[in-house]
N, C-alpha and C positions, 0 to 999 in steps of 0.2 A: 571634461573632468568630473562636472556631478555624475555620468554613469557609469565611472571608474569603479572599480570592486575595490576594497580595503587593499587587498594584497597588491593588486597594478599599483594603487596610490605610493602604496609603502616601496615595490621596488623602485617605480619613480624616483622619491626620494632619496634612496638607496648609492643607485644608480648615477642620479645626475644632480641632486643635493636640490631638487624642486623643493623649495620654501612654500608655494602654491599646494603643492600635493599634501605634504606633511599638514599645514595648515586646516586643510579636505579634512583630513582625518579627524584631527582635534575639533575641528567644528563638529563632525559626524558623532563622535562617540564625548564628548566633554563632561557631557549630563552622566553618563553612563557612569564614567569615573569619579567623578563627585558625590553625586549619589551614594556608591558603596562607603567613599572616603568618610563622609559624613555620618553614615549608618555607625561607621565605627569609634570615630571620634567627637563626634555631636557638635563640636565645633568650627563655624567657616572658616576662620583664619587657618586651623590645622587642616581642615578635607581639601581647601586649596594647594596648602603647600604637598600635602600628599600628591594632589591632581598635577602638579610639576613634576614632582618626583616621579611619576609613574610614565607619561610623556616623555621624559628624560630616558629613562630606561630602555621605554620603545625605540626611541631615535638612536640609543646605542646597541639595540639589539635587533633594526631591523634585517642586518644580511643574517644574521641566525635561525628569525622565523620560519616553517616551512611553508610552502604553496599552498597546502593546503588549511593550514589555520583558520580556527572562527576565532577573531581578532575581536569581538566580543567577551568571548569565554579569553580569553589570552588577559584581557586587560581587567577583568573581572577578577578573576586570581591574581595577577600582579597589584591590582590595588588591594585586597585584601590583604597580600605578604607586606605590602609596604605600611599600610597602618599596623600590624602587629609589631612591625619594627619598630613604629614611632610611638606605639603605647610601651614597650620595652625597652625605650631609650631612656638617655637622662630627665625627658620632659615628664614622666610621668607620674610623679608628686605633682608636677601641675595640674597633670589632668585630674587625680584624685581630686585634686583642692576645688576642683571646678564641676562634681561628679553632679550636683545638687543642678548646677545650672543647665548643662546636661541635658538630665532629665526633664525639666522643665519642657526645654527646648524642643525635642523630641515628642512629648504630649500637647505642647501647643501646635507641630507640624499638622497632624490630622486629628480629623475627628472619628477617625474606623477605629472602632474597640479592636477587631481583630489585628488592623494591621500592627498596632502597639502592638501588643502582642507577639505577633513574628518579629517586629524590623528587628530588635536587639538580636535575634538569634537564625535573620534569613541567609546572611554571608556564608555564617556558617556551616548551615545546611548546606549550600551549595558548595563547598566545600567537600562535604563527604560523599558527594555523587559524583561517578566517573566524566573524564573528560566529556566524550559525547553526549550523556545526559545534559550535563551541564552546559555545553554548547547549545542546543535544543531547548533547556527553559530560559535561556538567555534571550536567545531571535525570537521564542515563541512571547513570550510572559512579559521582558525587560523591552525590547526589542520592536515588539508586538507584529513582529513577521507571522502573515501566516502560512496555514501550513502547510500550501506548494511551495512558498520561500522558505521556510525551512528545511523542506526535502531538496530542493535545489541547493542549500546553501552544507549538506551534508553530502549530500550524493547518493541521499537512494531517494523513492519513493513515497509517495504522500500517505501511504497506510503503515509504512514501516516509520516514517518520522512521525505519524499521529501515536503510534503504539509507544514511540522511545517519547515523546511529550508525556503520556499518561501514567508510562511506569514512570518514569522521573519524577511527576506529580506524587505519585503513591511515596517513593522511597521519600520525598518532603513530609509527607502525610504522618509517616509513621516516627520520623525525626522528633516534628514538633509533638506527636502524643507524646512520645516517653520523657517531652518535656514540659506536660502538664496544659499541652493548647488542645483543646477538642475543637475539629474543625473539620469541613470537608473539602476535598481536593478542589471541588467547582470554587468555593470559597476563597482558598490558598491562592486559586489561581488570580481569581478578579482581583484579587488586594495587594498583590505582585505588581498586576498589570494595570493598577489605577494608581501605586505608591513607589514603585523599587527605582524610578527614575525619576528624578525634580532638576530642575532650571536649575545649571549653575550662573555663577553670577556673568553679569553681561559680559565684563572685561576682562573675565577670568582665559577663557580662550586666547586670545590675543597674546594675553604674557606668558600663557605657558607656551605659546607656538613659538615665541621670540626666543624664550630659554632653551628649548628643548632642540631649536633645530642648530644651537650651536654646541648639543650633548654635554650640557651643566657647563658648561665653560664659565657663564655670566650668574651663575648660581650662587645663592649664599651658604656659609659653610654648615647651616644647619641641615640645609638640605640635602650637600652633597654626602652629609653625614648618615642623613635619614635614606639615600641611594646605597650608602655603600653597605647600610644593615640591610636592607630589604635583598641585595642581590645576593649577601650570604643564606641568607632565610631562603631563596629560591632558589640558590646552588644545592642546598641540605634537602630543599624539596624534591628535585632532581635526582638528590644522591639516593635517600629515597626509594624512590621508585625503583632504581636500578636496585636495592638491596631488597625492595620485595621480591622485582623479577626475579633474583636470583634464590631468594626462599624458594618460589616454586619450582624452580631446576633441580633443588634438593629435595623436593617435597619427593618428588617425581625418582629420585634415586633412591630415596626410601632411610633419609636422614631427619630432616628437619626441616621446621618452617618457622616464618616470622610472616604476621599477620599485618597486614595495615592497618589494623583497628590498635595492634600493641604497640605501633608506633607512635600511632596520634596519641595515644595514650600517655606517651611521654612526654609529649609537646607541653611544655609549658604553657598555662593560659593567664591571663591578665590578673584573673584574682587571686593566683597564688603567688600570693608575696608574705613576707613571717617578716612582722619588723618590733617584736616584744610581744603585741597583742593583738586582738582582730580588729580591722581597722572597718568606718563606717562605708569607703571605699566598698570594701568586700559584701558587704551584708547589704549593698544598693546596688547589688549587679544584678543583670533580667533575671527573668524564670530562669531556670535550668535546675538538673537533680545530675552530678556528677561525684564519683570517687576517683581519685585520680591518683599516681605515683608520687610521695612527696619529696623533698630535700628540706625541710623545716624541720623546727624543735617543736612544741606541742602548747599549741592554743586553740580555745574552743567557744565559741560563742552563740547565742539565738538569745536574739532580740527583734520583738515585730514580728512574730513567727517566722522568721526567718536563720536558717542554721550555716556557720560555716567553722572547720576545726581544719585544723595543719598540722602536719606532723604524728598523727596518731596510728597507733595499731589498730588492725582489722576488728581488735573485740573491741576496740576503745571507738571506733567506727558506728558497731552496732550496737554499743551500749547509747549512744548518743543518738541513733533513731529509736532504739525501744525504750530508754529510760529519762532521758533527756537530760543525762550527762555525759559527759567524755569517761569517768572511771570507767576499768573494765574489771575493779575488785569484787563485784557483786554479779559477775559473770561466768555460767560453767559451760564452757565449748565442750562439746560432744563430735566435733566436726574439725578436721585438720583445715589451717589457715594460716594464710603466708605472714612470713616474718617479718617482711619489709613492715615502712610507714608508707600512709598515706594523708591525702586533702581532702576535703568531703566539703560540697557547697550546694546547699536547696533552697532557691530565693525562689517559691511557687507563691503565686497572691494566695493571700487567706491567714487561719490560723497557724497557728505550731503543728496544732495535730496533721493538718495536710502535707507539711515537709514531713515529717515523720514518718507518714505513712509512705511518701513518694522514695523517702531516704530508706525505706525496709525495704522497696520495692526493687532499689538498685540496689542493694546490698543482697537480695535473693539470685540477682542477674549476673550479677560481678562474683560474688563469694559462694553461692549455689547454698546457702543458709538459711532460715528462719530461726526466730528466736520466739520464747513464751515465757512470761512471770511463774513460779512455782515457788512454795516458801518450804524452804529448806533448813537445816540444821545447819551452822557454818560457825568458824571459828569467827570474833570479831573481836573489838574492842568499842569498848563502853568512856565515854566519857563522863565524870561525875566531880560533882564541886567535892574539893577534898574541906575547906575552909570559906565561911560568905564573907565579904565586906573585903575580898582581897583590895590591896591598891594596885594592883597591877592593870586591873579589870574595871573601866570607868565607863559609867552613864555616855552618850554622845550628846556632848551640849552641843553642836552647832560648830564646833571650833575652827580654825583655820586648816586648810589641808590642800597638797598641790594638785588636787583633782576634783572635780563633781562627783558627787553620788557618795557610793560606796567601797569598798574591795581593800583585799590585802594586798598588800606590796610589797616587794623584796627591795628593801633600803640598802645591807650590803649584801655581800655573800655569806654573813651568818647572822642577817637581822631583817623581819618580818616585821610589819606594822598592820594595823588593823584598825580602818576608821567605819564609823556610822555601819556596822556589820552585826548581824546576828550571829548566835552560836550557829545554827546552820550553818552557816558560813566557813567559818573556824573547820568545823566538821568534814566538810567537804575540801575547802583544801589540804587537809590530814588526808583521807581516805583516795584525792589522785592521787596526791604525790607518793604515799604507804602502799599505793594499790591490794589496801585491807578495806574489808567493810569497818566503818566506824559509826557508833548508835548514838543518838545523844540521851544521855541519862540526867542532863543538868534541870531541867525547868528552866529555862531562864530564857525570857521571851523578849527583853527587852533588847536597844542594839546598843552595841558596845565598841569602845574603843580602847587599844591595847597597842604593847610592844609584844615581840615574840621573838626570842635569841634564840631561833629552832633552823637549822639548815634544811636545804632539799635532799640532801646529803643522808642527817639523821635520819630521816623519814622512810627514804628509800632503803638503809641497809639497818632499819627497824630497832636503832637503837635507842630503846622506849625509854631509859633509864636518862638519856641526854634530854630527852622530848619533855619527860615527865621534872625534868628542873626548870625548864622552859618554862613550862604552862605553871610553876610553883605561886612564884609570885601573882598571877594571874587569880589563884586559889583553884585550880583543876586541874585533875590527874587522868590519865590513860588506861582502864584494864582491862585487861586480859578477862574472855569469858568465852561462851558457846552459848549459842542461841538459835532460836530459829528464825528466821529472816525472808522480806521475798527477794529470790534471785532470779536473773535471765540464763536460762537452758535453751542453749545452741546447736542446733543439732544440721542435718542435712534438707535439704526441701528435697519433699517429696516430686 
């Protein structure tokens, strides 16, 4: 039985219910699936119960597999769909709440600068490389087959499986640049093949083989919960593919096509969640530089030079890499640009200015854009103290407030509050929600704290006369003027 091939093992099992064979397996590959489990979830109690889950799956779907399967790459992507499920289930407020430990956990695993670096974003990659690639950096790298066993375990040749290892390495190569890793492929490969597989824990084998060779029966209901989202997530995977094959039958009749890149595109990913505001969750996720389709209302955040905004339009996208805010009122497109929203997330180590520039980079890629400051003539609005010593408008002594820091707040649907805030402040939430340039004309340097009975509503359908009874008591008024300003001109990349 140890020189059983995965697949004898599995029809074995199949076949004639060998607890012995099944078990083969799970001993053979255990590390393999934890490993990934863990890359995703950072925590053991969750990568084990994933490594059940996934086990489980196998044993219900070994008469499906075909002959020829690399049961490697099969369980590699089954445990990747399975942790996507469990970070999109109910549990995951907990895992936010636990994001900090995490990470911890993760940076005291290794000491390779580089591997940090990939682990958060190696699944993924592999992910977007074709089956057979993917099968090949698995046996090659994961595996550490070499590369007569992997041409053996593919069915061609040892120069044609070394060629499909290297471009495979390459398409990894160019993954993690556009995600801010400079590295080289030799590099990639040894920090793979020294880190993408660790010891699961001793007894973890044992109890999955015991769960799984009776197909969840003895399972607990989280789990079989966390099975039944992972097998939809792999059925949609599935559907899928057949709905690209089928773009290219059309492509080919001279209709239309759907792209697998526009699909993943829609995939939801873990940090897009909209729950009021950006949560510290989002802004602690690895490297990556992504714009993505959204379903949110519009929040925008960078803090730690790191950016992440939901729900916004394309100018409000690239106003947020060239200006370093979400308005898009100080914006003049020259270049047609889709209506939808989107999510935008740049957690690259370093300053602001490096998201920034990394966030211009995929906004030139994605929207076919660049943008340049130019100061212009443009219609605004001037804010200016109409009366001093208002009462509406008080010093910040320190006072009691249901939050740290700073920031406005929407208390109901027609009352704003403004604690430990500078005019700045004020200003800018005027000029998103108005999507008018708005200038400050006050002097007034100190922070302040205020009520403000002004809607999002007013703002939006500009009716400055409501605005301007708002801001009365406060003693500041709203006007109307033309000036010239610098603004972002958007035009086409060359």
């Amino acid at each position: 039985m140890p020189d059983a091939s995965d697949m004898e093992l599995l029809q074995d099992f199949d076949r004639r219910g060998s607890e012995d064979a099944f078990a083969a397996l799970v001993q053979r590959h255990v590390n393999l699936v934890y490993s990934v489990a863990y890359r995703h979830v950072g925590i053991a109690a969750h990568a084990e119960e994933i490594t059940q889950a996934v086990f489980i799956i196998l044993a219900r779907k070994a008469a499906s597999l075909r002959p020829d399967t690399i049961l490697e790459g099969w369980l590699h992507e089954t445990t990747r769909l399975t942790a996507l499920s469990f970070l999109r289930g109910e549990r995951r407020r907990q895992f936010r709440e636990q994001e900090a430990y995490m990470q911890s956990t993760l940076q005291e695993s290794t000491g390779d600068a580089v591997w940090q670096q990939l682990s958060p974003l190696l699944d993924e990659a592999m992910s977007r490389l074709g089956k057979k690639d993917r099968d090949a950096v698995i046996l090659r790298f994961f595996r550490e087959k070499s590369v007569r066993e992997v041409a053996a375990a593919l069915h061609v040749n040892e120069a044609a499986a070394q060629r499909r290892v290297l471009r495979a390495l390459e398409k990894l190569h160019r993954f993690f640049n556009r995600h801010g890793i400079s590295s080289t492929t030799a590099i990639i490969a040894g920090a793979i093949s020294a880190n993408a597989v660790q010891a699961a824990p001793v007894a973890l084998a044992k109890s999955v083989t015991a769960v799984a060779i009776a197909k969840g029966a003895a399972a607990s209901i989280s789990t079989l919960t966390l099975i039944k989202g992972a097998l939809k997530i792999m059925a949609w995977t599935k559907a899928k593919t057949a709905i690209v094959v089928s773009a290219c039958v059309l492509l080919t009749a001279g209709t239309t096509t759907i792209t697998v890149k526009e699909i993943q595109e829609h995939r939801t990913q873990p940090w897009q969640i909209n729950e009021g505001e950006i949560t510290a969750f989002q802004l602690n996720q690895p490297p990556q530089v992504r714009i993505l389709p959204s379903k949110f209302h519009e929040h925008a955040e960078a803090i730690g030079g790191k950016m992440v905004g939901t729900g916004l339009s394309a100018e409000e996208v690239i106003a947020a890499a060239y200006c370093g805010s979400f308005s898009s009122a100080r914006v003049i497109s020259h270049a047609d640009l889709p209506a939808r929203k989107y999510d935008y997330i740049a957690t690259l180590p370093g300053r602001q200015t490096v998201n920034e520039k990394a966030l211009q980079e995929e906004i030139r890629r994605k929207f076919g854009v660049v943008g340049k400051t130019e100061i212009r003539t443009a219609d605004v609005l001037l804010l200016k103290v109409k009366f001093t010593n208002a009462p509406g408008l008080k010093l910040n002594t320190g006072g009691a407030w249901p939050k740290q820091g700073s920031g406005i707040e929407p208390i109901t649907s027609g009352f704003f509050r403004g604690f430990n805030e500078p005019i700045i402040g004020l200003i800018a939430h005027f000029e998103n929600r108005a999507n008018v340039p708005v200038i400050d004309g006050t002097g007034l340097t100190n922070l302040f704290d205020f009520d403000l009975n002004c809607t999002d509503s007013d703002l939006k359908t500009h009716d400055w006369d409501k605005v301007n009874q708002a801001l009365d008591p406060l003693g500041l008024e709203l006007v109307s003027t033309n000036m010239p300003i610098e603004m972002l001109v958007v035009e086409k990349a060359k």
